[in-house]
C-alpha positions, 0 to 999 in steps of 0.5 A: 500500500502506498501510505502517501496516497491511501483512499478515505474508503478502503474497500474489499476488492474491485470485483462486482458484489452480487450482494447475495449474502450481505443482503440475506444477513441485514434482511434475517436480519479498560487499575487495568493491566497496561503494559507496565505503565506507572501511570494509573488511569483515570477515575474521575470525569474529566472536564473538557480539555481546551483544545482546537478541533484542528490542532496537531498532537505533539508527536506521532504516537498512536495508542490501542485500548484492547477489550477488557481481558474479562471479555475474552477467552485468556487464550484469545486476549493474550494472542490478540495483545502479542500480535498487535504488540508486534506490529511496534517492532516495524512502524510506518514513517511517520508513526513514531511509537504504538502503545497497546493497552490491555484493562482487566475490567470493561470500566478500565477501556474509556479510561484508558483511552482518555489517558492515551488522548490527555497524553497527546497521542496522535491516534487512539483508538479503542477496540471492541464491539460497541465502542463508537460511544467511547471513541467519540467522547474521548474525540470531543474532548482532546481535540489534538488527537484522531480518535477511532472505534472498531469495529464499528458500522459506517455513519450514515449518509446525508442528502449528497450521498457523502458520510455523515461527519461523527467525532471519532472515525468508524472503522469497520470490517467484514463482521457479518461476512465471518459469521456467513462464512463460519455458518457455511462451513457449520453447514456443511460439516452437519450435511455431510455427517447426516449422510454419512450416517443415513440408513441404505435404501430409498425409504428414510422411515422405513421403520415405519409399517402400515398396519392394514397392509396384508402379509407378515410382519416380520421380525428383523429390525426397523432401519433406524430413521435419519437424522436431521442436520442440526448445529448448536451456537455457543455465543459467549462475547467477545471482540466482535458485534454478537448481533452482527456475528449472528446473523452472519452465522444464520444466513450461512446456516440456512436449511439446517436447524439451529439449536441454542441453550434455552437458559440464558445463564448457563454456563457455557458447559451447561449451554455445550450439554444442552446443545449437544443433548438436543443432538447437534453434530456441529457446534460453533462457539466465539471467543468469548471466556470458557471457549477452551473449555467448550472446545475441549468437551466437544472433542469425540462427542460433536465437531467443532467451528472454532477461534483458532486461538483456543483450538489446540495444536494441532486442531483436534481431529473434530476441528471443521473450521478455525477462524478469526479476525486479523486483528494486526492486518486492519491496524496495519492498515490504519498505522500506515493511512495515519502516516500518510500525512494524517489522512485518517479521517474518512470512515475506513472499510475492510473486508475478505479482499483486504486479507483481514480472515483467517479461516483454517479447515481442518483436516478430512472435510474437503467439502467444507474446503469447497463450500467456503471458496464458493462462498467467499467469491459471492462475498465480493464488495462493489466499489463504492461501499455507499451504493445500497445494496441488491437483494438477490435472494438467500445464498446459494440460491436456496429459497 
């Protein structure tokens, strides 16, 4: 990417979008750990800071406020924090240092990114699902320095066709398309399981006998009847928008039948037997905290979608799908549009053709190989993010 000449808008790829799947999922539809710093964050409000909207902060540093570590499985936040710590070993010109901040408690995130602003870094940005609020609070106050939320859904468009202004920059990425992807693959693992264990023959309830019909009964065994494709969801929270997530993940699991907990404070042990006891052969679960945990009962009972960061290594032998967002490619992105002359200003898009997804299929299920690849050519944005989408009917071109 040239960071002299970075777009406003970036945009999945320049192939036409047929909007198929995006167009289905809208209509079903951080005292905190803080990298060794000595400096406590802030606990009491803070008083407007004086400053003018248009002033440059001293410095070109840019800080990144992380979920609360209680919002995450540990095996997620402590990968998330490495692989962004590493992006300050190879920064752009023009970006001098990146702090990532790590808080304990979802009351440590606004805080913190007060902090990052009141000390004068160029960029600070919070990352987290519902953090527009948050971003553009801290962006109202410290005018010197470019405030930024992600995820976060693009604002809407005035009467020009042109992005209403908001205080802080929304940054968003291809929430909604992961969860169509991850409920493809859940899909088709589930289908091909019940094939793989239909009964022989032409008749799915050839148990079933009329009693008036003439002849002998006779005493061999009834074929037992197929079963139906079922996938069980385990959302526990995490970095990314659940509602958005969900959708994603129900669009791609069209045709099969979804099974969730009933009782919304199990834990997610409790809500892993409920699923697998309903007779899930598949189950998807976030990052959320307990995922290892969910991962590990799974193994020999169901097959498994998964975060890759709580999949062990190598995946168990049930592991259809490993998934996650690359956290450190869309910061990448944001550290090098930042460098370019502070162009950060525009609503920022990223999506499949950015190579912010990491979907890794495990082994012995090439059909769910296939099935993502298809779904990821009708995952193509058209070039202009703002054009308002076509309704083609569901994916795949089920009814």
């Amino acid at each position: 990417m040239d960071a002299g000449n970075v777009p406003s808008t970036r945009r999945l790829s320049r192939r036409a979008r047929r909007g198929a799947l995006i167009a289905a999922a809208c209509a079903w539809l951080v005292v905190a750990c803080t990298s060794g710093d000595d400096v406590p964050p802030i606990t009491a409000p803070t008083p407007p800071v004086e400053e003018p909207a248009g002033t440059t902060a001293a410095g070109r540093d840019v800080e990144l406020v992380l979920p609360p570590r209680t919002a995450l499985d540990p095996n997620v936040a402590e990968r998330l924090s490495d692989r962004l710590g590493s992006l300050s070993e190879d920064l752009p010109d023009g970006v001098d240092a990146l702090r990532v901040r790590n808080p304990e408690e979802p009351a440590f995130v606004p805080d913190l990114l007060e902090l990052a602003a009141a000390r004068g870094a160029a960029l600070a940005c919070v990352l987290g699902p519902d953090v527009a609020s948050i971003a553009d609070r801290t962006a109202v106050r410290h005018g010197a320095t470019t405030a930024c939320a992600l995820p976060a859904t693009l604002p809407e468009l005035d009467g020009g066709g042109d992005f209403q202004p908001t205080p802080a920059v929304r940054v968003d990425v291809p929430v909604t398309e992961l969860g169509i992807l991850i409920g493809t693959a859940a899909r088709t693992a589930a289908l091909t399981a019940v094939a793989r264990t239909a009964p022989d023959g032409d008749d799915p309830d050839g148990d079933a006998r009329d009693p008036d019909a003439e002849g002998p009964a006779t005493d061999e065994p009834a074929a037992p009847a197929a079963e139906v494709p079922r996938v069980g969801l385990l959302l526990l929270g995490d970095e990314l928008p659940a509602n958005r997530l969900r959708e994603g993940m129900l669009t791609g699991l069209g045709g099969v039948e979804v099974v969730e907990a009933e009782d919304a404070d199990a834990t997610p042990l409790e809500a892993l037997e409920a699923v697998l006891a309903a007779g899930a052969q598949v189950v998807i679960v976030d990052g959320g905290p307990g995922a290892a945990e969910v991962v590990a009962a799974t193994e020999g009972r169901s097959a498994i979608v998964a975060p890759v960061d709580v999949l062990a290594e190598p995946p168990p032998d049930g592991a259809v799908l490993g998934y996650r967002l690359r956290w450190e490619q869309v910061v990448r992105v944001l550290l090098d549009s930042f460098a370019g002359a502070g162009q950060l200003e525009a609503p920022v898009l990223l999506g499949v053709g950015d190579d912010v997804l990491e979907l890794e299929v495990g082994s012995g299920h090439p059909e769910v190989l296939e099935a993502l690849e298809d779904a990821q050519a009708q995952l193509a944005i058209r070039d202009d993010p703002r054009a308002p989408l076509v309704d083609e009917g569901p994916p795949d071109g089920r009814p």
